[in-house]
mmCIF file of the N, C-alpha and C atoms, coordinates in Angstrom:
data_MODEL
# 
_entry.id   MODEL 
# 
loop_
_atom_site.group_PDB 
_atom_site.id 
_atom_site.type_symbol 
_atom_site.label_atom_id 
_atom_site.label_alt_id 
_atom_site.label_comp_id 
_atom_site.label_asym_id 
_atom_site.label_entity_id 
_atom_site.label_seq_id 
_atom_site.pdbx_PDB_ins_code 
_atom_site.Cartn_x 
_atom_site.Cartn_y 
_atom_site.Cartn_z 
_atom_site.occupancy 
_atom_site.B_iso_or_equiv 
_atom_site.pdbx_formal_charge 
_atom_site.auth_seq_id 
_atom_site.auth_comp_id 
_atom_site.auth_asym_id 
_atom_site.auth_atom_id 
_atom_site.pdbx_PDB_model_num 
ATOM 1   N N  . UNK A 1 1  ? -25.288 13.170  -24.675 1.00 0.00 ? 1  UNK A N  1 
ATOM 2   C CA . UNK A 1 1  ? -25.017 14.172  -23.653 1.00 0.00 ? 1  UNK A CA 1 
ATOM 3   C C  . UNK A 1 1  ? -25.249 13.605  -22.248 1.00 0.00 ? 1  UNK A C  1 
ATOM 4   N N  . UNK A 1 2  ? -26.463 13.280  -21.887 1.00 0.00 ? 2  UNK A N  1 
ATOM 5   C CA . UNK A 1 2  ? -26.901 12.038  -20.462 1.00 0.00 ? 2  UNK A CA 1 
ATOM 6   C C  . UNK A 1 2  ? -24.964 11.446  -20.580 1.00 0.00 ? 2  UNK A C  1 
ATOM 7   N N  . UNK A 1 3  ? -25.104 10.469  -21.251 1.00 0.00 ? 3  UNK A N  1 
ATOM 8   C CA . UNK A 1 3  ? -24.218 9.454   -20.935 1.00 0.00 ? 3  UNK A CA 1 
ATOM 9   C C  . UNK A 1 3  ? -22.471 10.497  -20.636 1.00 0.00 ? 3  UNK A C  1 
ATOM 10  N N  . UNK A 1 4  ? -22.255 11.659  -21.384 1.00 0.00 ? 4  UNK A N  1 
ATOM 11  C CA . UNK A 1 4  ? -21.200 12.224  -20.819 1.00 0.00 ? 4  UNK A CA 1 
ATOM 12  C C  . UNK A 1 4  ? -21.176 12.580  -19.728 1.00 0.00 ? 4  UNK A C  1 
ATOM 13  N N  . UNK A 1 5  ? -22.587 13.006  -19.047 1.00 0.00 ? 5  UNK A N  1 
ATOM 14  C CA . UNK A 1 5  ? -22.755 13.750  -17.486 1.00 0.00 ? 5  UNK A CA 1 
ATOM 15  C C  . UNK A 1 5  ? -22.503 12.640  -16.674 1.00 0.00 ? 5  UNK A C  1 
ATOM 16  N N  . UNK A 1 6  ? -23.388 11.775  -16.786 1.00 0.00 ? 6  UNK A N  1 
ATOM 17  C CA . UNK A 1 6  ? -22.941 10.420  -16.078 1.00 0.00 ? 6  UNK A CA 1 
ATOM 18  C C  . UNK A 1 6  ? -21.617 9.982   -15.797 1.00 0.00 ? 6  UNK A C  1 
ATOM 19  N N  . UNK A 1 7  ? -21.161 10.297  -16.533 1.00 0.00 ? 7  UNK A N  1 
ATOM 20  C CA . UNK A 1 7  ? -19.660 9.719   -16.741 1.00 0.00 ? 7  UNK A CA 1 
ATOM 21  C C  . UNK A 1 7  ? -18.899 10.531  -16.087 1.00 0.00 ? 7  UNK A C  1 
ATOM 22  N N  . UNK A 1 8  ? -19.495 12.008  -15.966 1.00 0.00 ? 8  UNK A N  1 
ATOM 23  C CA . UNK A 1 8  ? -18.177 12.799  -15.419 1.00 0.00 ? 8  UNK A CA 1 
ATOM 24  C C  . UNK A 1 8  ? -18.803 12.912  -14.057 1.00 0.00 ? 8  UNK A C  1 
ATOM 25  N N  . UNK A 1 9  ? -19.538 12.695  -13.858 1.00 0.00 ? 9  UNK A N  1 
ATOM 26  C CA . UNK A 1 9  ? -20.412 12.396  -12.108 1.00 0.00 ? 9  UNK A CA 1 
ATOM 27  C C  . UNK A 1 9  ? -19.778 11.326  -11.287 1.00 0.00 ? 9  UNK A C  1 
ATOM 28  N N  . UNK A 1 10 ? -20.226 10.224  -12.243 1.00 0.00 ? 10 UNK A N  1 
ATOM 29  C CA . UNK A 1 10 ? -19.066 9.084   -11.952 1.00 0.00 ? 10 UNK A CA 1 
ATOM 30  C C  . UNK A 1 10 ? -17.726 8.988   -11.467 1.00 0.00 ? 10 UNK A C  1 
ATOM 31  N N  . UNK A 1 11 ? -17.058 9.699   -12.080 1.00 0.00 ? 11 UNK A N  1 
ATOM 32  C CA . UNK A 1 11 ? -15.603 10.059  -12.006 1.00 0.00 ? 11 UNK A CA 1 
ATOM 33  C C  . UNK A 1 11 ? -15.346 10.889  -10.463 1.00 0.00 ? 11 UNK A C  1 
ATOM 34  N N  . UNK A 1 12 ? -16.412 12.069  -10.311 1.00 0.00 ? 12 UNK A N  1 
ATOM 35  C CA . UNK A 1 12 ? -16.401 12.892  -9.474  1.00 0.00 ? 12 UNK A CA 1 
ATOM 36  C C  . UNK A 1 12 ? -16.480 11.908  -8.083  1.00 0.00 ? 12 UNK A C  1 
ATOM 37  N N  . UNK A 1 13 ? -17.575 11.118  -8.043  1.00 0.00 ? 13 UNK A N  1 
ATOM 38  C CA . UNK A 1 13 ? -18.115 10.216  -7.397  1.00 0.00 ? 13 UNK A CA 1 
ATOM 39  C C  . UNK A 1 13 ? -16.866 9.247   -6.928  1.00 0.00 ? 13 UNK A C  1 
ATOM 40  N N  . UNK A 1 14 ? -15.559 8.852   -7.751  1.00 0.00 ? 14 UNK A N  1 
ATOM 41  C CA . UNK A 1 14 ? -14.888 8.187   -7.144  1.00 0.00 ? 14 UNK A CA 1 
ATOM 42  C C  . UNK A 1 14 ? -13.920 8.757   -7.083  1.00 0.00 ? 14 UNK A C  1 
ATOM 43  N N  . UNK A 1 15 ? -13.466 9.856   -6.927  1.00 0.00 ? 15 UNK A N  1 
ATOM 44  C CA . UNK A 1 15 ? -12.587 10.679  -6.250  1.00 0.00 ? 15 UNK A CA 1 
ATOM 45  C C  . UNK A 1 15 ? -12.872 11.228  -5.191  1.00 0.00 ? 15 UNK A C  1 
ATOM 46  N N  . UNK A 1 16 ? -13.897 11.013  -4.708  1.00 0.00 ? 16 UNK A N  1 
ATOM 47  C CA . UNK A 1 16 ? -14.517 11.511  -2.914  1.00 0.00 ? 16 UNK A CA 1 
ATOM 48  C C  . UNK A 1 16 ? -14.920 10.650  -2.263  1.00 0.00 ? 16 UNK A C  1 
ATOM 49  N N  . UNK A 1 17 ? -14.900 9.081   -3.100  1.00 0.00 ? 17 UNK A N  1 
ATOM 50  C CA . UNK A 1 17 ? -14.509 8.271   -1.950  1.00 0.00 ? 17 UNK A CA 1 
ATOM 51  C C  . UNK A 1 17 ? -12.895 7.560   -1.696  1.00 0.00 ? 17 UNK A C  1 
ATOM 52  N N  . UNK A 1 18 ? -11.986 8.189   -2.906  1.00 0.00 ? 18 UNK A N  1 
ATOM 53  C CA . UNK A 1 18 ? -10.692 7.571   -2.705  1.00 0.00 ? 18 UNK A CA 1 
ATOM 54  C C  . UNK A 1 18 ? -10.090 7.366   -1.230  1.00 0.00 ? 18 UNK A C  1 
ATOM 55  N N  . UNK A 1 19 ? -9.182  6.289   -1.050  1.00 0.00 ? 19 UNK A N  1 
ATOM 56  C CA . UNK A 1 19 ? -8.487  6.180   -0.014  1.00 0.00 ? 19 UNK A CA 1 
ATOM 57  C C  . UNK A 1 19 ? -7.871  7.491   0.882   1.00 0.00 ? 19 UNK A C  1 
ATOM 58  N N  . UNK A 1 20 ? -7.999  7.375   2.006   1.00 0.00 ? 20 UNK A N  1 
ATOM 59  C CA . UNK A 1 20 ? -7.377  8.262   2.833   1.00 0.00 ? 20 UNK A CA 1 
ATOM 60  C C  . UNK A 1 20 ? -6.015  8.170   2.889   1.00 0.00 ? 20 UNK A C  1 
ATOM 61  N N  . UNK A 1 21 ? -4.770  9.186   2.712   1.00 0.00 ? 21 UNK A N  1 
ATOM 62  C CA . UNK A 1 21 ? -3.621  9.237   2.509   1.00 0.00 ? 21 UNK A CA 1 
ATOM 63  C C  . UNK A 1 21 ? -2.834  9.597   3.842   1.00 0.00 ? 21 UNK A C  1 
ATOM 64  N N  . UNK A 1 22 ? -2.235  8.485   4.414   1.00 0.00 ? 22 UNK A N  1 
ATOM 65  C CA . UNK A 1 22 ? -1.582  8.894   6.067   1.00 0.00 ? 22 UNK A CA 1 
ATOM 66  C C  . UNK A 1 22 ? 0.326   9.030   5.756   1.00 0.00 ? 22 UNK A C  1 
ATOM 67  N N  . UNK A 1 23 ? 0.766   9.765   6.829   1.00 0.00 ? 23 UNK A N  1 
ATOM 68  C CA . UNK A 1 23 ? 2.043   9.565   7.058   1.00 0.00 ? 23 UNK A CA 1 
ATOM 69  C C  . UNK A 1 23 ? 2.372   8.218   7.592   1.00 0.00 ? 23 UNK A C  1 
ATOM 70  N N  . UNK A 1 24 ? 3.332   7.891   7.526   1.00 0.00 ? 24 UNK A N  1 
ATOM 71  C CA . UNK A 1 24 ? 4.476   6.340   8.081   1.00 0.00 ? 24 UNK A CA 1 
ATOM 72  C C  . UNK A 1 24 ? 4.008   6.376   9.393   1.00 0.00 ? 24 UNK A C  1 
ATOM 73  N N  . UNK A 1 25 ? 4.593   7.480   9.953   1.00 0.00 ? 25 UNK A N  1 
ATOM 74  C CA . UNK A 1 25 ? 4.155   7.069   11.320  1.00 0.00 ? 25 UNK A CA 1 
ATOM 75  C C  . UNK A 1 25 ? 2.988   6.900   11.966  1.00 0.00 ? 25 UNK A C  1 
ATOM 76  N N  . UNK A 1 26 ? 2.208   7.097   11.230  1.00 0.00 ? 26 UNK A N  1 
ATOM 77  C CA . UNK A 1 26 ? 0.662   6.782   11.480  1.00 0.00 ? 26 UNK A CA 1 
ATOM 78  C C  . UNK A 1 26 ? -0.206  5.515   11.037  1.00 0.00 ? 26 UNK A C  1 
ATOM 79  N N  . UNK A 1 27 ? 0.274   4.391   10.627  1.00 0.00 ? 27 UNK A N  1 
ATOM 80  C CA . UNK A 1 27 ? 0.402   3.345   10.411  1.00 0.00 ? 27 UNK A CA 1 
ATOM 81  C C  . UNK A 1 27 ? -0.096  2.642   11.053  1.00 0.00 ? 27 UNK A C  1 
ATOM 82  N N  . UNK A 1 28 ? 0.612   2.297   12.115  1.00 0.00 ? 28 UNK A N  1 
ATOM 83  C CA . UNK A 1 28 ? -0.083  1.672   13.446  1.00 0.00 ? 28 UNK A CA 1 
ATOM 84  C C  . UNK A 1 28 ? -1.601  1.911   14.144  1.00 0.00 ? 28 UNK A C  1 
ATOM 85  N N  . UNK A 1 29 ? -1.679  3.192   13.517  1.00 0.00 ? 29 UNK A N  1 
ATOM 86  C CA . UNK A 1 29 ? -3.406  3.956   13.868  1.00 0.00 ? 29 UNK A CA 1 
ATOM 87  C C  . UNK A 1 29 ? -4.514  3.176   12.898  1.00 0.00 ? 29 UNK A C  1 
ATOM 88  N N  . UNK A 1 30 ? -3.947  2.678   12.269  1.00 0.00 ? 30 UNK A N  1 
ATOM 89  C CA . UNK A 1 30 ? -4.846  2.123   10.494  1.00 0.00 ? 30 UNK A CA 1 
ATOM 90  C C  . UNK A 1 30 ? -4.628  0.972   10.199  1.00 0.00 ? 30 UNK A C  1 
ATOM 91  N N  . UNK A 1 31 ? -4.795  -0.558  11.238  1.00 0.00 ? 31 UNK A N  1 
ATOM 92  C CA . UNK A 1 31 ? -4.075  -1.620  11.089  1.00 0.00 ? 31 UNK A CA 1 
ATOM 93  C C  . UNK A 1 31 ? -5.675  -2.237  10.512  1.00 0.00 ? 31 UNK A C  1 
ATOM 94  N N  . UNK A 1 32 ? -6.062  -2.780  9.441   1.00 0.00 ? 32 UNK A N  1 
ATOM 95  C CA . UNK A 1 32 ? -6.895  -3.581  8.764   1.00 0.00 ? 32 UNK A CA 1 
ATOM 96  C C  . UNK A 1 32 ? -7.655  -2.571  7.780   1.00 0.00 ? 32 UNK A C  1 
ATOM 97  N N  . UNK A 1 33 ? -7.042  -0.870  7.566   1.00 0.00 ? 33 UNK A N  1 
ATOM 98  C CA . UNK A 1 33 ? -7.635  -0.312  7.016   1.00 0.00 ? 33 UNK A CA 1 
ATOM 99  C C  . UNK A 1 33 ? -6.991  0.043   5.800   1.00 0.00 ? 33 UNK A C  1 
ATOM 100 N N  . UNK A 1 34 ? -8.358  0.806   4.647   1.00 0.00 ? 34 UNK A N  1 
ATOM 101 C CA . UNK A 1 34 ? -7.179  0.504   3.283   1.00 0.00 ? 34 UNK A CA 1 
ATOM 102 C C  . UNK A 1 34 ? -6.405  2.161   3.075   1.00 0.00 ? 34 UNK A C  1 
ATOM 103 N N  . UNK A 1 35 ? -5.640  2.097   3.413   1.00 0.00 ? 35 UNK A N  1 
ATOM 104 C CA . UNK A 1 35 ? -5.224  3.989   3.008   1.00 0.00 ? 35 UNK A CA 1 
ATOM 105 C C  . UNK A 1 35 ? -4.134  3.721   2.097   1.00 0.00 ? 35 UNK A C  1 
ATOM 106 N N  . UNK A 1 36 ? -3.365  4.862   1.641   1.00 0.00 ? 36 UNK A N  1 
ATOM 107 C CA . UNK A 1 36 ? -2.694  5.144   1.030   1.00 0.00 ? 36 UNK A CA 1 
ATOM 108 C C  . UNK A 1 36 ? -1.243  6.095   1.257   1.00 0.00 ? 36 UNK A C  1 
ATOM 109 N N  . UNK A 1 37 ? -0.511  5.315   0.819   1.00 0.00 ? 37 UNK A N  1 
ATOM 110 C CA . UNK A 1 37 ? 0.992   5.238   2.033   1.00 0.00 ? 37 UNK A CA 1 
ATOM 111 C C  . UNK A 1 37 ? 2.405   6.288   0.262   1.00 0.00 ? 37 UNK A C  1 
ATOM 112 N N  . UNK A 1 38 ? 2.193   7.062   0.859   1.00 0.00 ? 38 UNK A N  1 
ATOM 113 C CA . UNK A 1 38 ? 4.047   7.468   0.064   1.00 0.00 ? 38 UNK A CA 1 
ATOM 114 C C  . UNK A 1 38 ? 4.897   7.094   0.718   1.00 0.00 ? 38 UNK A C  1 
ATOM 115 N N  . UNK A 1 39 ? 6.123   6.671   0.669   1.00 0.00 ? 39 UNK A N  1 
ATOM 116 C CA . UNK A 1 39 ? 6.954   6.476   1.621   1.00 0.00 ? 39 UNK A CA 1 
ATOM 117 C C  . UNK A 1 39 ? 8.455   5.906   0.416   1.00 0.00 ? 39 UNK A C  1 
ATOM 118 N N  . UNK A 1 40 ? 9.707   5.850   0.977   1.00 0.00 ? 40 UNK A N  1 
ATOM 119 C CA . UNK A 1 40 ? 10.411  5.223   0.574   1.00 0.00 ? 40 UNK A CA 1 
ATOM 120 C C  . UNK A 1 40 ? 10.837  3.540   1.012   1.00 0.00 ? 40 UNK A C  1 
ATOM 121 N N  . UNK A 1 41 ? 11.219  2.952   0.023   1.00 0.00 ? 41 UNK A N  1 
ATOM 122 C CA . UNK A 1 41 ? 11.368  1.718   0.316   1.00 0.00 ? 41 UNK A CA 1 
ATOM 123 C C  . UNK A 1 41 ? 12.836  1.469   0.163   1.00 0.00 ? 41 UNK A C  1 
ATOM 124 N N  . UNK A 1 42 ? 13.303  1.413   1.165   1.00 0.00 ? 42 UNK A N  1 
ATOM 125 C CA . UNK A 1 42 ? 15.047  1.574   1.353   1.00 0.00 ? 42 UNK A CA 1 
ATOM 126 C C  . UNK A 1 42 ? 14.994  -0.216  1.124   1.00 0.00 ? 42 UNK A C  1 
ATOM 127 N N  . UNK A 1 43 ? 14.862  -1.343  1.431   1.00 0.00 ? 43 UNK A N  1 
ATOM 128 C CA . UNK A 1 43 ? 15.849  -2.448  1.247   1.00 0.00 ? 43 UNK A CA 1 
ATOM 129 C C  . UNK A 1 43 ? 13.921  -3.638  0.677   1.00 0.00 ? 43 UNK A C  1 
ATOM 130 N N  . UNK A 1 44 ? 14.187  -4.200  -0.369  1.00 0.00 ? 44 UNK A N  1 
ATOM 131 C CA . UNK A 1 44 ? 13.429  -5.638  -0.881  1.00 0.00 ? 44 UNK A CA 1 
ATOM 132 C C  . UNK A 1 44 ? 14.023  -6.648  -1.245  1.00 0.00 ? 44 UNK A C  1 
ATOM 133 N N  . UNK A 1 45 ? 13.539  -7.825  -0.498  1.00 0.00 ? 45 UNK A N  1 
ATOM 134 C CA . UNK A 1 45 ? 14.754  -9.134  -0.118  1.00 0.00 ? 45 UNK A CA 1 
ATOM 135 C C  . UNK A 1 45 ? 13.444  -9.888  -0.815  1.00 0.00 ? 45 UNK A C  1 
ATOM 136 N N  . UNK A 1 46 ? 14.003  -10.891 -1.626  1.00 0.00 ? 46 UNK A N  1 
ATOM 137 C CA . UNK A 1 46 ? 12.910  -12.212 -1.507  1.00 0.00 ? 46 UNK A CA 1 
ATOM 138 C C  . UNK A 1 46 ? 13.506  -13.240 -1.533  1.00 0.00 ? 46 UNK A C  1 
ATOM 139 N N  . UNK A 1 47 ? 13.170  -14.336 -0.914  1.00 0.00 ? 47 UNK A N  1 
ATOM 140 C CA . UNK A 1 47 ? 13.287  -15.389 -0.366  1.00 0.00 ? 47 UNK A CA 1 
ATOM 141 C C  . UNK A 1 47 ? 12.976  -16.476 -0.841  1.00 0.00 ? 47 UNK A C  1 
ATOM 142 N N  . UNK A 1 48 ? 13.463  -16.675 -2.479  1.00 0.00 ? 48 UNK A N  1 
ATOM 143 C CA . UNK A 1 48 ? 12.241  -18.018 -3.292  1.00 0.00 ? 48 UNK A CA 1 
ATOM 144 C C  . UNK A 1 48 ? 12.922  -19.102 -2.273  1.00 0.00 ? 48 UNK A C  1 
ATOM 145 N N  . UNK A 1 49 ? 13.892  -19.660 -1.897  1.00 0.00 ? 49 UNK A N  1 
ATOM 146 C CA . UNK A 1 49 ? 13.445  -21.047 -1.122  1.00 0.00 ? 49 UNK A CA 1 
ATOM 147 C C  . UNK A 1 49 ? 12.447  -21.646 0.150   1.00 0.00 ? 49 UNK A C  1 
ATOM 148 N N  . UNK A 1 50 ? 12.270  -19.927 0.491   1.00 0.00 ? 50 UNK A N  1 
ATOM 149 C CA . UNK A 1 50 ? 11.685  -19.928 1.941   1.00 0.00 ? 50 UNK A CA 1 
ATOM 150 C C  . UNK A 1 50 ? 10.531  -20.634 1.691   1.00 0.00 ? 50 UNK A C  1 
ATOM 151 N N  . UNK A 1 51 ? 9.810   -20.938 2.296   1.00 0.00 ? 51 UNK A N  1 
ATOM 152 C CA . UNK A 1 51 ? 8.258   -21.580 2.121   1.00 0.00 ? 51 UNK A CA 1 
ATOM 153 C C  . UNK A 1 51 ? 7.440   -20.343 2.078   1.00 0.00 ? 51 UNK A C  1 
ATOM 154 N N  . UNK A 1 52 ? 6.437   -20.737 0.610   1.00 0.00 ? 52 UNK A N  1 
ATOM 155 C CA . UNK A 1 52 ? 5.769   -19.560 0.469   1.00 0.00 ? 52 UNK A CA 1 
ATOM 156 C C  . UNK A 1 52 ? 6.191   -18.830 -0.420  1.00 0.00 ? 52 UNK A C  1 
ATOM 157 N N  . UNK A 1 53 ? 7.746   -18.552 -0.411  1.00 0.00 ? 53 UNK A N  1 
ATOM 158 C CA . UNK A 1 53 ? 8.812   -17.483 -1.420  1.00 0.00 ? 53 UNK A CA 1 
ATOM 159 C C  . UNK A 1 53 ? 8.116   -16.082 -0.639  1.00 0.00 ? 53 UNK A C  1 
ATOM 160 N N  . UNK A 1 54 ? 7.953   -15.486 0.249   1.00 0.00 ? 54 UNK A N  1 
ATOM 161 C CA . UNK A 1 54 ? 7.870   -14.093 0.738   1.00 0.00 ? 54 UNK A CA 1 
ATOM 162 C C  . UNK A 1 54 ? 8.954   -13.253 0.179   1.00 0.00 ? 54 UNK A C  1 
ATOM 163 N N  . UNK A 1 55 ? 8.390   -11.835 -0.184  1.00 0.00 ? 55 UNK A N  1 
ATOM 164 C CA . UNK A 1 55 ? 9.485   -10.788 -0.092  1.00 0.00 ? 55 UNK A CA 1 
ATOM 165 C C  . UNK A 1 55 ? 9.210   -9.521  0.867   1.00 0.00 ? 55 UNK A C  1 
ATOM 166 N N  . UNK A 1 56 ? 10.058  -9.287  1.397   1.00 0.00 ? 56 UNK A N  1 
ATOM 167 C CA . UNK A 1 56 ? 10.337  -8.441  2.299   1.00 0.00 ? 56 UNK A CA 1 
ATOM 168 C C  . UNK A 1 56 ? 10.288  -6.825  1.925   1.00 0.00 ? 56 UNK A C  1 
ATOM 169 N N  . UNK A 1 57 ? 9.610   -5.742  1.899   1.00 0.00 ? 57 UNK A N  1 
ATOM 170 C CA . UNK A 1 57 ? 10.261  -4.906  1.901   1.00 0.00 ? 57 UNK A CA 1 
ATOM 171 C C  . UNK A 1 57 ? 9.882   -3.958  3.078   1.00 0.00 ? 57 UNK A C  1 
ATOM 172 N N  . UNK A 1 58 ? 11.209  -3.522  3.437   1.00 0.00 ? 58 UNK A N  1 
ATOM 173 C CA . UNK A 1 58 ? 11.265  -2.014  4.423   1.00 0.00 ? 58 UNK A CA 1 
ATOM 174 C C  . UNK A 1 58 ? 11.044  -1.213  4.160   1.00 0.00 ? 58 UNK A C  1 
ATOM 175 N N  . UNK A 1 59 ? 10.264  -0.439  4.710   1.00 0.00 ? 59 UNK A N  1 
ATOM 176 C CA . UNK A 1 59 ? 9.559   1.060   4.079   1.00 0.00 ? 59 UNK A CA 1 
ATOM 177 C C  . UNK A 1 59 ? 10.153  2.380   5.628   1.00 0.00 ? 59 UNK A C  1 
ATOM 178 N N  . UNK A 1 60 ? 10.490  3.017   5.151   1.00 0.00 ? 60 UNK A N  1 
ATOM 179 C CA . UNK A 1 60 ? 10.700  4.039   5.961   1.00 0.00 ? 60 UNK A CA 1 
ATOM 180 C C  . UNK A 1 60 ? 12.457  4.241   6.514   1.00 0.00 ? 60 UNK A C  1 
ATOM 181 N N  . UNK A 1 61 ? 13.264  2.979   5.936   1.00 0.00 ? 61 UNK A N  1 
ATOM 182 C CA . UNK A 1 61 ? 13.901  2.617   7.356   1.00 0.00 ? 61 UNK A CA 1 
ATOM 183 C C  . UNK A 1 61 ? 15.234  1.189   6.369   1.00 0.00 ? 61 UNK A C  1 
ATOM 184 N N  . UNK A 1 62 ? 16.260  1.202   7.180   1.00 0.00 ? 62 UNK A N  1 
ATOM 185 C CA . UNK A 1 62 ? 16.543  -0.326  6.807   1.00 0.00 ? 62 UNK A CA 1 
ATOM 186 C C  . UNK A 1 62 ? 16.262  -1.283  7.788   1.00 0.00 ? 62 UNK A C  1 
ATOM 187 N N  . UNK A 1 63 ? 16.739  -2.967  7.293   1.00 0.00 ? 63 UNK A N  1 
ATOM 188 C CA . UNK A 1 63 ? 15.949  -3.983  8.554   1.00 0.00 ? 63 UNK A CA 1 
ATOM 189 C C  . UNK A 1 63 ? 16.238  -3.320  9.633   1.00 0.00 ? 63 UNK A C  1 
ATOM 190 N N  . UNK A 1 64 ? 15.521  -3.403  10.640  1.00 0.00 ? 64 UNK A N  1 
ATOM 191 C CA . UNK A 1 64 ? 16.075  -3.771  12.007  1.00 0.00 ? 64 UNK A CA 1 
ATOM 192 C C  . UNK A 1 64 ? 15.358  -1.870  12.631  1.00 0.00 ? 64 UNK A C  1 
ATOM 193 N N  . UNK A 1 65 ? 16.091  -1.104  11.521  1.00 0.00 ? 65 UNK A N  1 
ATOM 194 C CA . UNK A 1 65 ? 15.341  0.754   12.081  1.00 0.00 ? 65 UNK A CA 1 
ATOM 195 C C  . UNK A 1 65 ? 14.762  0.904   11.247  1.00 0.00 ? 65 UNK A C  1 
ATOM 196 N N  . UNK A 1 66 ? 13.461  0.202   10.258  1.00 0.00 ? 66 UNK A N  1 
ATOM 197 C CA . UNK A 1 66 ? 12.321  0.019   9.577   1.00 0.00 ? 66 UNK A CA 1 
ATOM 198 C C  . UNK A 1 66 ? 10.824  0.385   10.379  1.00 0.00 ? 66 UNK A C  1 
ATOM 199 N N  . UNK A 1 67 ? 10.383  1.335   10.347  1.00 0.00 ? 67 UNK A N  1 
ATOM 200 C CA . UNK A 1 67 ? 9.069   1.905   10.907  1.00 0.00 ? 67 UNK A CA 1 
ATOM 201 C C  . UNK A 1 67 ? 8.202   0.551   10.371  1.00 0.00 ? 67 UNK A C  1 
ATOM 202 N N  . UNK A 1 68 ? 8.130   0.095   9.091   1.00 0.00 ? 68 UNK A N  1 
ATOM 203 C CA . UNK A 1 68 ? 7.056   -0.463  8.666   1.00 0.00 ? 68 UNK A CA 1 
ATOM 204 C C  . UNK A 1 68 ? 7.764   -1.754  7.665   1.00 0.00 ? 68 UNK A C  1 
ATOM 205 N N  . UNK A 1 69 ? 7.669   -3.020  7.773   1.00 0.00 ? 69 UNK A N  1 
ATOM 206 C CA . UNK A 1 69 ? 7.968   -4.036  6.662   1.00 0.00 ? 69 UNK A CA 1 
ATOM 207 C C  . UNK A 1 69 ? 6.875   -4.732  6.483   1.00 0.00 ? 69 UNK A C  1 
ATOM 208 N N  . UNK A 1 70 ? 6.568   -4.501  5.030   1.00 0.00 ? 70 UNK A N  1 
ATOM 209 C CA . UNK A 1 70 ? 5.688   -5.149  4.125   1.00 0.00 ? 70 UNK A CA 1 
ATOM 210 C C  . UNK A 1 70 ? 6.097   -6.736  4.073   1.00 0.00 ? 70 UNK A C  1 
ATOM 211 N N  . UNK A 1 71 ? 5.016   -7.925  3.572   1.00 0.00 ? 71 UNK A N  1 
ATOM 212 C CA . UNK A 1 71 ? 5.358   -8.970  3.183   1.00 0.00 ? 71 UNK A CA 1 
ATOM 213 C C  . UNK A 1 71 ? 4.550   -9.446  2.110   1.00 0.00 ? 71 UNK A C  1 
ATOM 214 N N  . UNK A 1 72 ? 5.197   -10.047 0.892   1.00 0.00 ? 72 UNK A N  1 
ATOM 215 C CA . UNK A 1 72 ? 4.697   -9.713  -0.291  1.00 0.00 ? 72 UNK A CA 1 
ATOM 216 C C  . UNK A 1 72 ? 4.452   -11.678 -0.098  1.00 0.00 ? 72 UNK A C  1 
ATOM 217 N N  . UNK A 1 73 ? 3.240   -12.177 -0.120  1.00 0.00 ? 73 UNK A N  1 
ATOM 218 C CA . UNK A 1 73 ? 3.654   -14.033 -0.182  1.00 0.00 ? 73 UNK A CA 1 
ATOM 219 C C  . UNK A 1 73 ? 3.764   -14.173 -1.758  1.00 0.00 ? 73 UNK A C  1 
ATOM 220 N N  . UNK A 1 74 ? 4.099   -15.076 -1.971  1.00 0.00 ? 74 UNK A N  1 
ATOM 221 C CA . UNK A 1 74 ? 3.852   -16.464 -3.446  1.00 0.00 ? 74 UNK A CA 1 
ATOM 222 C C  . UNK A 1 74 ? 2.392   -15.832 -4.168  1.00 0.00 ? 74 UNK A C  1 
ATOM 223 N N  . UNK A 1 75 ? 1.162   -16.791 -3.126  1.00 0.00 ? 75 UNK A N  1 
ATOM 224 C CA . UNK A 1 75 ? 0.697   -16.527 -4.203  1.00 0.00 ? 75 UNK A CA 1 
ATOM 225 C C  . UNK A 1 75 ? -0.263  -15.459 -4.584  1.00 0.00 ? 75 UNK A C  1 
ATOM 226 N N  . UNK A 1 76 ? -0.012  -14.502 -3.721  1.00 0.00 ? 76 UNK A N  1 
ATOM 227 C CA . UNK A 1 76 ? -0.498  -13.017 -4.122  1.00 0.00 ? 76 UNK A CA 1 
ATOM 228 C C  . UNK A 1 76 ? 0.085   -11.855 -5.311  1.00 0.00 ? 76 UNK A C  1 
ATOM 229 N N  . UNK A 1 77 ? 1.487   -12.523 -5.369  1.00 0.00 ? 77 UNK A N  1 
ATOM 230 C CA . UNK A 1 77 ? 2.622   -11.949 -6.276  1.00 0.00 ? 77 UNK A CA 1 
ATOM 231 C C  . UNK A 1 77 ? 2.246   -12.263 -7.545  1.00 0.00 ? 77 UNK A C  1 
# 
């Protein structure tokens, strides 16, 4: 019984510190911070010859009228 309470305390416990959930355009307000983004991802390009192999994706937007582009490197992928 202990070990079920624990467990559901636990649980409780990391749902009140989950990430903070922002709009797109609020992005720029939260630059090194960890939140949590819905958004659509209209265009993902990758680039294996490029150095690195990066992929690109646009979130909000296509290139160029893209609120926000992600960059995905090598060896984080």
């Amino acid at each position: 019984m202990k070990v079920a309470l624990l467990f559901i305390l636990s649980l409780f416990t990391i749902s009140t510190i989950a990430q903070t959930e922002i709009k797109l355009e609020d992005v720029k307000n939260h630059i090194g911070d960890s939140v949590r983004l819905q958004a659509t991802i209209y265009v993902g390009k990758y680039l294996k010859p490029a150095k690195s192999s990066p992929t690109f994706l646009d979130v909000g937007g296509n290139y160029s009228n893209a609120p926000l582009t992600l960059v995905i490197w090598d060896d984080v992928r």
